[in-house]
C-alpha distance (Angstrom), angle and dihedral (degrees) to the residues before:
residue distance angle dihedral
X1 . . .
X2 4.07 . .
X3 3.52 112.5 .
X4 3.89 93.2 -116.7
X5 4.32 83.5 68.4
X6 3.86 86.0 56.5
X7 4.18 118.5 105.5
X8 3.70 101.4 -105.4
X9 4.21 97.8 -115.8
X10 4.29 75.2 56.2
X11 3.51 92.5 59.1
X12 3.75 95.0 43.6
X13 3.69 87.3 59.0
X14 3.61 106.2 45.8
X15 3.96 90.7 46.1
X16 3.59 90.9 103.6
X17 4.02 99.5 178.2
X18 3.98 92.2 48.3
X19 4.13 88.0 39.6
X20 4.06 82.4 49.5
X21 3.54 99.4 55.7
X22 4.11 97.4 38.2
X23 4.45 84.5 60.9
X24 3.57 82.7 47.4
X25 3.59 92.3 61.8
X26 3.58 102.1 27.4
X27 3.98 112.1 25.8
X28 3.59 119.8 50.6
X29 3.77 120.5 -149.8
X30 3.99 131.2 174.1
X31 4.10 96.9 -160.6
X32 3.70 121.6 70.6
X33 3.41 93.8 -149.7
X34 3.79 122.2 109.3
X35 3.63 98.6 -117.3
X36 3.85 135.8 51.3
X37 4.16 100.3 -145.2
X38 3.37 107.2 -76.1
X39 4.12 95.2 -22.4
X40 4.00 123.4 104.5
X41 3.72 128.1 -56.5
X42 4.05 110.8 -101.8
X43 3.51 98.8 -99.1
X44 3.73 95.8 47.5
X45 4.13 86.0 44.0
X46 4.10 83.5 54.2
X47 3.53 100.9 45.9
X48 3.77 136.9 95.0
X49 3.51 103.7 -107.4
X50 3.91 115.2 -144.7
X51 4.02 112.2 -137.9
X52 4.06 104.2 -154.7
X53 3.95 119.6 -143.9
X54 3.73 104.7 43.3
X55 3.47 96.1 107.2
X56 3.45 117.3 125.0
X57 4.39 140.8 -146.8
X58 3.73 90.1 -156.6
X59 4.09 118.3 115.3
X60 3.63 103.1 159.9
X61 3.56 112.4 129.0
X62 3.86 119.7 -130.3
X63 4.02 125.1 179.1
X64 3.69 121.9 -148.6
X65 4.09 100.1 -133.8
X66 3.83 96.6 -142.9
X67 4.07 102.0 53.3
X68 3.76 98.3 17.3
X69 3.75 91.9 -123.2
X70 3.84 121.9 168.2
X71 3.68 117.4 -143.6
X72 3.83 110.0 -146.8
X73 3.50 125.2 119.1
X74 3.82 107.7 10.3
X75 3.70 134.8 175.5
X76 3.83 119.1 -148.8
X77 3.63 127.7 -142.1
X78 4.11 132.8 -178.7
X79 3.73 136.5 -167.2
X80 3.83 109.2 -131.7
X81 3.94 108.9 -146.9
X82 3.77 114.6 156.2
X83 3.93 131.9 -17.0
X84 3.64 133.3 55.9
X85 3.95 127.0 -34.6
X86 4.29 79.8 -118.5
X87 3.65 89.2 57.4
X88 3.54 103.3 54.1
X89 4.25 90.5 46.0
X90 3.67 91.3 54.0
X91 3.96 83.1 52.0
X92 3.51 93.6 53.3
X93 3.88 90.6 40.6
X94 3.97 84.2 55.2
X95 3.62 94.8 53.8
X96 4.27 89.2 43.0
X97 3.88 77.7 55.5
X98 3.97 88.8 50.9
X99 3.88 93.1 50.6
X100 3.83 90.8 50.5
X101 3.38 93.4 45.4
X102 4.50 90.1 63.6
X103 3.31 89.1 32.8
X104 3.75 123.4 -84.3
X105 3.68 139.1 155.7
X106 4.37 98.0 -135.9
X107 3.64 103.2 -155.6
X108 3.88 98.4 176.3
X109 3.48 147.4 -24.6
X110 3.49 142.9 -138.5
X111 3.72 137.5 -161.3
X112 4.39 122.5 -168.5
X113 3.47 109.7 -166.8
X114 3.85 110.8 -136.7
X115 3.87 143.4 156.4
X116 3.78 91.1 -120.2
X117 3.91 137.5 -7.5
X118 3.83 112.5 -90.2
X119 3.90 105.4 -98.5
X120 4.55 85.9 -136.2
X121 3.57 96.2 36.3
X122 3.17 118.5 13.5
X123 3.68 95.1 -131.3
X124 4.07 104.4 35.6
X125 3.76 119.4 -88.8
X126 3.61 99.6 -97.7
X127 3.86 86.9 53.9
X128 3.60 92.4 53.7
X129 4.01 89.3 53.3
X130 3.42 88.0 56.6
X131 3.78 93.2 54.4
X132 3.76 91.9 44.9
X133 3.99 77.1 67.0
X134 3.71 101.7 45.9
X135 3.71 83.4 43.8
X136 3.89 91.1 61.3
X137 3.85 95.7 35.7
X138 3.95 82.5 63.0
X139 3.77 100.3 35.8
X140 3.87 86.7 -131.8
X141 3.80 123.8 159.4
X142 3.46 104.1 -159.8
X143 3.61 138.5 50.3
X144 3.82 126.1 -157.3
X145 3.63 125.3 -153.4
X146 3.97 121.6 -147.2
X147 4.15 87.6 -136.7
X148 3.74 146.8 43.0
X149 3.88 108.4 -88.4
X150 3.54 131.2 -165.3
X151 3.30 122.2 -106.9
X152 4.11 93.9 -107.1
X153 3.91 85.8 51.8
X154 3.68 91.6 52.7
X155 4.07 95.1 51.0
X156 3.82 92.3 36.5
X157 4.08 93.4 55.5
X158 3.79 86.9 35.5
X159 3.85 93.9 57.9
X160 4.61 92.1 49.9
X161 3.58 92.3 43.0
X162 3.55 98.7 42.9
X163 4.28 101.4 -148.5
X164 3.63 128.0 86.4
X165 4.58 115.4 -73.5
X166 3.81 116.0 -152.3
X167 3.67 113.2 174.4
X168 3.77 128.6 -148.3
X169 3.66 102.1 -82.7
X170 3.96 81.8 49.8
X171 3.46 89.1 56.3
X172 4.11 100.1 43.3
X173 3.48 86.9 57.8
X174 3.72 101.6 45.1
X175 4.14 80.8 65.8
X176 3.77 102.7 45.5
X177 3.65 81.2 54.8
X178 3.65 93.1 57.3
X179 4.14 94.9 37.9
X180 4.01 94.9 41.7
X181 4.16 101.1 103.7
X182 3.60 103.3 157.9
X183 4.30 123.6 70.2
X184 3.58 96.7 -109.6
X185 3.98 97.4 44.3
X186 3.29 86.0 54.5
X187 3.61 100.6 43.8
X188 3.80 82.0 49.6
X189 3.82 91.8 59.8
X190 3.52 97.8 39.1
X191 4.17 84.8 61.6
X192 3.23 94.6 43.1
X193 4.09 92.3 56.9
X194 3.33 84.4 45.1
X195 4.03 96.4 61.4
X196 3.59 85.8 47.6
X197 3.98 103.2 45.7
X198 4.10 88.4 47.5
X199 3.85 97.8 77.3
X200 3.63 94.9 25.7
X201 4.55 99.8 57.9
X202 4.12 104.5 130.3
X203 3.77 114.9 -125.3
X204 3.70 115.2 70.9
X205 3.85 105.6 129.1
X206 3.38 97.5 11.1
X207 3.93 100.9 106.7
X208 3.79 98.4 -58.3
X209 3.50 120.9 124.6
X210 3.41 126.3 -143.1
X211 4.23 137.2 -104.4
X212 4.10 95.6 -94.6
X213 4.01 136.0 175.3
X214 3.68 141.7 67.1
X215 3.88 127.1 50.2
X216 4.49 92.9 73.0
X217 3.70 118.4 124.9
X218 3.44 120.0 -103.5
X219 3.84 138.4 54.4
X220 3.72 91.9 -78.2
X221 3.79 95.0 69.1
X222 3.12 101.5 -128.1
X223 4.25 147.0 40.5
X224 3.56 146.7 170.4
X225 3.95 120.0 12.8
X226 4.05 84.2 -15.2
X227 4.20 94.2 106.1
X228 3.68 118.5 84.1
X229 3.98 136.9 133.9
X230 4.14 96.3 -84.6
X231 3.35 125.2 -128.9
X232 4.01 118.8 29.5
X233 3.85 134.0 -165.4
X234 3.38 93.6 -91.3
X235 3.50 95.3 50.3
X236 3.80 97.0 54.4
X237 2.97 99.7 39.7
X238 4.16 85.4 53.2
X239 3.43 87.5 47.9
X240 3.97 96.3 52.4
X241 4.00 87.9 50.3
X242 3.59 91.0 53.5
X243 4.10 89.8 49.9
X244 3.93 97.8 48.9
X245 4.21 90.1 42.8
X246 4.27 84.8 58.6
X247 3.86 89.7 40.3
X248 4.15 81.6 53.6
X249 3.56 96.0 44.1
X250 3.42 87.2 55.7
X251 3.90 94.6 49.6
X252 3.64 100.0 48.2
X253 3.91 83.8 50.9
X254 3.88 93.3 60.6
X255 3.64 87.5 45.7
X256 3.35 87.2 48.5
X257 3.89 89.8 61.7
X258 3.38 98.9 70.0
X259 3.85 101.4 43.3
X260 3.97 87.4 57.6
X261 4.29 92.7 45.6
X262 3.80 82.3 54.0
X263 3.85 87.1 45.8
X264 3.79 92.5 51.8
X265 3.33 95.5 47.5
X266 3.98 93.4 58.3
X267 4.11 83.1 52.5
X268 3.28 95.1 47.0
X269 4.34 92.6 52.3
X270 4.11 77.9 41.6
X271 3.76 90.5 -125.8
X272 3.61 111.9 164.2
X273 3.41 131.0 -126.2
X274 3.85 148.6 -134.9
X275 4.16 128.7 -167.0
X276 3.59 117.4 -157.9
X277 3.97 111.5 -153.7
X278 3.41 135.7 168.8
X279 4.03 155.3 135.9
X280 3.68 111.9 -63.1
X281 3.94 117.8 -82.7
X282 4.27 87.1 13.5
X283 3.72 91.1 134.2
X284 4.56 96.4 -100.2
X285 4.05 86.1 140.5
X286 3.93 93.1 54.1
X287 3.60 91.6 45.0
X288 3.80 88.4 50.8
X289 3.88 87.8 57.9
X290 3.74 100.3 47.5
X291 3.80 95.1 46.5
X292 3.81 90.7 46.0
X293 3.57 116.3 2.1
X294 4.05 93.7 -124.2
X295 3.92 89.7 148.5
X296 3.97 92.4 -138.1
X297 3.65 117.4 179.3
X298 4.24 107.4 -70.4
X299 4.03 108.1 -154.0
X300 3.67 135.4 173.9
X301 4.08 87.9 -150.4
X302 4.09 135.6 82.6
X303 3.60 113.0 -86.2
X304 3.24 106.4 9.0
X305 3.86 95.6 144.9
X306 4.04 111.5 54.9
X307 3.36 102.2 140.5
X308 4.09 116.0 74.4
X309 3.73 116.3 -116.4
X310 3.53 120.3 -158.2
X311 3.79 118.3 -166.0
X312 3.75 134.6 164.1
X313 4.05 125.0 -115.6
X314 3.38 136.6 178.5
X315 3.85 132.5 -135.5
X316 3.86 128.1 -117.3
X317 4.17 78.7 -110.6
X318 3.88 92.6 51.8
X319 3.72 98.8 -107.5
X320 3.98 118.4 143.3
X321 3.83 125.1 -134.7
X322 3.61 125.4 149.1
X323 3.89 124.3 -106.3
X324 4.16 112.9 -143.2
X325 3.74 115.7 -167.5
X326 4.21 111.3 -157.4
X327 3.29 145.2 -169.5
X328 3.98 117.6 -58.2
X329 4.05 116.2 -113.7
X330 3.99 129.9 -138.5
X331 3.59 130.6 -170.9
X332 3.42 118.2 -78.9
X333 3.79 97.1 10.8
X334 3.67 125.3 -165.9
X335 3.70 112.7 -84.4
X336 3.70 79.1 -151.2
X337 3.62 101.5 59.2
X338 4.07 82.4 36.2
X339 3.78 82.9 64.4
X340 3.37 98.7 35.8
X341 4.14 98.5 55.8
X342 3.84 90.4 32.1
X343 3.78 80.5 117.7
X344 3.54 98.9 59.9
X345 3.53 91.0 33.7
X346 3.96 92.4 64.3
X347 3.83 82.9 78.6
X348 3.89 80.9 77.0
X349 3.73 91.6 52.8
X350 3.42 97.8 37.7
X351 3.38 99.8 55.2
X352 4.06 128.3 93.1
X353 3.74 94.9 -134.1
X354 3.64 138.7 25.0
X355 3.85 128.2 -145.5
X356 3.78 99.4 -162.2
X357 3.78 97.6 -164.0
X358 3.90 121.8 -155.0
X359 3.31 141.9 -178.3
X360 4.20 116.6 -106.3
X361 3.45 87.4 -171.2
X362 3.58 100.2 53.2
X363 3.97 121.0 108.2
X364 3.77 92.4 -129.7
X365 3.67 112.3 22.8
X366 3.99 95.1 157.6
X367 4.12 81.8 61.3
X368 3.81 91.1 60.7
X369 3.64 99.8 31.9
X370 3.93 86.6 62.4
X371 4.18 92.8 35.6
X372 4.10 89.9 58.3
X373 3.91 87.1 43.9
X374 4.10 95.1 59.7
X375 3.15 83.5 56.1
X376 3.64 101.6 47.2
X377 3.46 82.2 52.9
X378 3.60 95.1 48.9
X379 3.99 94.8 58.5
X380 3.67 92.5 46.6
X381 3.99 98.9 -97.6
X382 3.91 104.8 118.4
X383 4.44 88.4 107.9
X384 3.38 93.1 56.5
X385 4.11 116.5 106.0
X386 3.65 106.1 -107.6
X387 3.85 135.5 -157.0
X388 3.68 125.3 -161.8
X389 3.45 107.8 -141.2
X390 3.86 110.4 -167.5
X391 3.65 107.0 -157.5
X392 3.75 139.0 179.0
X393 4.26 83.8 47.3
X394 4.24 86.1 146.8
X395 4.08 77.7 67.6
X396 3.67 102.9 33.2
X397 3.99 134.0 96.8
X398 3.43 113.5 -105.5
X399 3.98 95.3 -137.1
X400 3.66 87.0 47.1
X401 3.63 93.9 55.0
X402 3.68 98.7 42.5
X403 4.23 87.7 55.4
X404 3.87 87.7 62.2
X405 3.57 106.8 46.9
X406 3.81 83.4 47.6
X407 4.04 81.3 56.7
X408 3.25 103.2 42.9
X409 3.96 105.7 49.2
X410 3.95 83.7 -172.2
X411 4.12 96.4 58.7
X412 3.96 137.0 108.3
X413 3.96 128.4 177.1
X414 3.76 126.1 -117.7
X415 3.36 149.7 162.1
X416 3.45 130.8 -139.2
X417 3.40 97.3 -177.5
X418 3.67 96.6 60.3
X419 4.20 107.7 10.6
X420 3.56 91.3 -108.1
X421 4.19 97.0 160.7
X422 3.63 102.2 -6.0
X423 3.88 94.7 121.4
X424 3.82 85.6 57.6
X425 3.64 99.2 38.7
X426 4.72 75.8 58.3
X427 3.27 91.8 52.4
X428 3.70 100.7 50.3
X429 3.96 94.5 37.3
X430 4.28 77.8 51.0
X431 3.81 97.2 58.8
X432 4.16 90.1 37.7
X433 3.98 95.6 59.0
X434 3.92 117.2 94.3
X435 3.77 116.0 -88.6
X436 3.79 116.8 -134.4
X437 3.74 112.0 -110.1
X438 3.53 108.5 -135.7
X439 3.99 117.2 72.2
X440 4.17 124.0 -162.3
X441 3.48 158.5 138.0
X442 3.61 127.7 -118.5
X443 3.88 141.4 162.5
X444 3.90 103.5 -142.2
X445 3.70 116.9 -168.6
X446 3.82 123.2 -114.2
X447 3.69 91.5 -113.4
X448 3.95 87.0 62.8
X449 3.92 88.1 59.5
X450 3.99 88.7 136.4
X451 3.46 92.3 58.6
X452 3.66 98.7 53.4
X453 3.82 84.3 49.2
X454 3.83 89.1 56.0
X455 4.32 83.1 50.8
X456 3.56 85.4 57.1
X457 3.76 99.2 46.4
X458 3.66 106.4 36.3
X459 4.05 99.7 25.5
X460 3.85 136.6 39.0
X461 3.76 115.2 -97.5
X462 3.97 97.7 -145.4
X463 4.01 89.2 -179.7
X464 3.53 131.5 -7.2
X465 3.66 126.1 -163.8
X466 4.55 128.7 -176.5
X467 3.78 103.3 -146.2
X468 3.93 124.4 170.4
X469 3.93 92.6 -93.5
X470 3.34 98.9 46.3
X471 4.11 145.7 -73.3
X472 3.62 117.7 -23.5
X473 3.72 108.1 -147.7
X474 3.76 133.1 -177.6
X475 3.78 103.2 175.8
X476 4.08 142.3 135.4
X477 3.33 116.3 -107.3
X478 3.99 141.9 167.5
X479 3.62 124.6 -99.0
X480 3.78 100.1 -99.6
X481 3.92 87.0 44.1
X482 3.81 90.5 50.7
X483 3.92 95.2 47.3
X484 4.23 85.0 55.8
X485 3.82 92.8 49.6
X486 4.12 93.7 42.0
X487 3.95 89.8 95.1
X488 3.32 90.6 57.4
X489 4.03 95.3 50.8
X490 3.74 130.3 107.5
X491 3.62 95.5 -104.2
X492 3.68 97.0 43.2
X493 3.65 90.0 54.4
């Protein structure tokens, strides 16, 4: 077979003088021999590795507000630092999953395996020139990089490939601004764009002078290269960004306001509560519905859920705490839209427990069990009691399953689809929620019928008896709780 009959990503790896020179530039190695112990051959190391099944049926068009970019027929491409081969594909199948998800048609992917991303191109310059070519093999118009890239990365790749490059964090925030319904998550998104679009506005260099005058020696006030015409494009519009992000800040803080009075007020009635987090599409929503019925948006996509739902459940026992659903996390997250929903996410570190939900079914569930903790730990959540909740186990491999609860000592499978466990998964999230302090008896009149109500909801009602002169409790309750019930105590009487 001549080389011309070969598929074209064939002859790209069997041109060993061109395959040669692109490790030279882009792969460093200290050996001359052709293999490093039992790793890839050179060329194979150097090349563009295709990952197969990312294409997508999606053509819904989405724009990303802040650089007016159309997502329609992408192409993806990783960096491959450390792990396994397996690990970086189910990376790049995440982000194919991203795309989808705002509405992309992924017509292939491709991974480079390298020790770190190039600082000018993120994937070395001969790399990029052989995306420029998979880029007109699939007529695409839009490249997507597995990472967050700096803004000369972004205009460097841009200019050899020739169609628009959004990175990941791009692309994360492109669909919370599609998903965010209420004012604040929207508000929240809007800032978080904003943080990203300030560093990244096109046009320094490119025939725009810059903000000159004042602070030369001398009483003219000024001096050598220190004169210009003030304020450019650029610079306003920089300086308008900056004034509608502290306008936002100050928004989501008055929104803000009333989440936390509604907050206090559950402390103050000492009802407990529980935080549901998560990966992305892990099934938090469902579980929200079969604990408490709230009938919260269910979706097979990423990010369904952004805006926190707080409902109230009740243990097996009777006791009342409240249930919050929040937003869904993904590997390497925004630190902007970490900032940005650190309101919403103090739910998390509010709470008295933590379901951390994951996904059974998942290829790599260890990978998003320790993604959702950094940010746990980023929002000030790592001492709260945590449950791992595996859901999805109807779906998931049994050997697979059995690996993490041996991991996590702290772990249970359900289902949310089907029940499978829930009654347990009640139980334990019974015995893990704060016991009121104060224990006692006390025979409370029928005429004080709301207070024995408030026993039921805010204490534990360990036995409960109707007598002629009124309701014979023995219960825990809290402090304030306990001072309202002490005329009705055996002493007091």
């Amino acid at each position: 077979m001549t080389s011309s009959s070969l598929p074209q990503d064939q002859q790209r790896r069997d041109a060993a003088p061109r395959a040669d020179a692109l490790m030279d530039e882009d792969v460093a190695f200290d050996g001359a021999d052709e293999r490093d112990g039992d790793q890839f051959d050179r060329e194979e190391r150097a090349a563009l590795r295709r990952v197969a099944g990312l294409s997508t049926e999606l053509e819904d068009v989405s724009e990303v507000e802040y650089r007016q970019l159309r997502l329609e027929r992408v192409v993806l491409v990783g960096v491959w630092t450390s792990g396994t081969a397996a690990e970086a594909e189910n990376s790049l199948a995440e982000l194919a999953a991203l795309a989808e998800t705002a509405g992309a048609l992924v017509l292939d992917g491709v991974i480079q395996r390298r020790d770190k991303p190039d600082p000018a191109t993120y994937i070395g310059s001969g790399k990029a020139l052989e995306l420029r070519d998979i880029v007109l093999e699939t007529a695409a118009d839009t490249v997507v990089c597995d990472g967050e890239l700096s803004p000369g990365q972004l205009i460097h790749l841009e200019d050899v490939v020739k169609v628009k490059v959004v990175d990941r964090t791009a692309l994360i925030l492109d669909i919370f601004a599609q998903h965010a319904k209420s004012r604040e998550g929207k508000a929240q998104v809007a800032l978080a764009q904003m943080q990203y679009m300030l560093p990244r506005l096109r046009g320094w260099g490119q025939s725009l002078s810059r903000q000159m005058g004042g602070g030369g020696s001398g009483s003219s006030g000024g001096g050598m290269a220190t004169r210009g015409p003030g304020e450019t494009k650029i610079e306003t519009d920089r300086r308008r960004i900056r004034e509608k992000m502290a306008k936002m800040r100050r928004e989501i803080a008055e929104m803000k306001t009333s989440r936390d009075v509604q907050r206090q007020d559950r402390k103050r009635y000492k009802v407990p509560s529980v935080a549901i987090a998560g990966y992305t599409n892990a099934g938090k929503s469902s579980l929200l519905n079969q604990l408490t019925g709230a009938g919260v948006l269910v979706e097979n996509a990423l990010f369904a859920t952004l805006d926190p739902t707080v409902r109230k459940a009740q243990t097996p026992s009777g006791r009342v705490y409240t249930l919050a659903d929040t937003v869904g996390f993904v590997r390497h997250l925004p630190h902007h839209l970490v900032e940005a929903f650190r309101s919403t996410m103090e739910e998390v570190a509010d709470a008295d427990l933590i379901l951390h939900v994951v996904d059974g079914a998942h290829p790599a569930p260890q990978e998003q069990l320790a993604a959702v903790r950094e940010v746990i730990r980023d929002v000030g959540a790592q001492d709260v009691p945590e449950i791992v909740v595996v859901n999805k186990a109807d779906a998931a491999d049994e050997l697979t399953l059995q690996r993490l609860l041996r991991a996590e000592k702290r772990a249970i499978t359900v289902s949310a689809r089907t029940g499978q466990g829930l009654e347990q998964l009640l139980a334990w999230i019974d015995s893990e929620l704060p016991r009121p302090a104060v224990e006692l008896e006390a025979l409370v009149p029928y005429t004080e019928g709301a207070l024995v109500s408030r026993v039921h909801a805010e204490g534990e009602v360990l036995q409960e008896e109707h007598t002629p002169e009124g309701t014979r409790l023995r219960a825990q309750v809290h402090h304030e709780l306990a001072a309202l019930l002490a005329p009705f105590t055996p002493a007091r009487r």
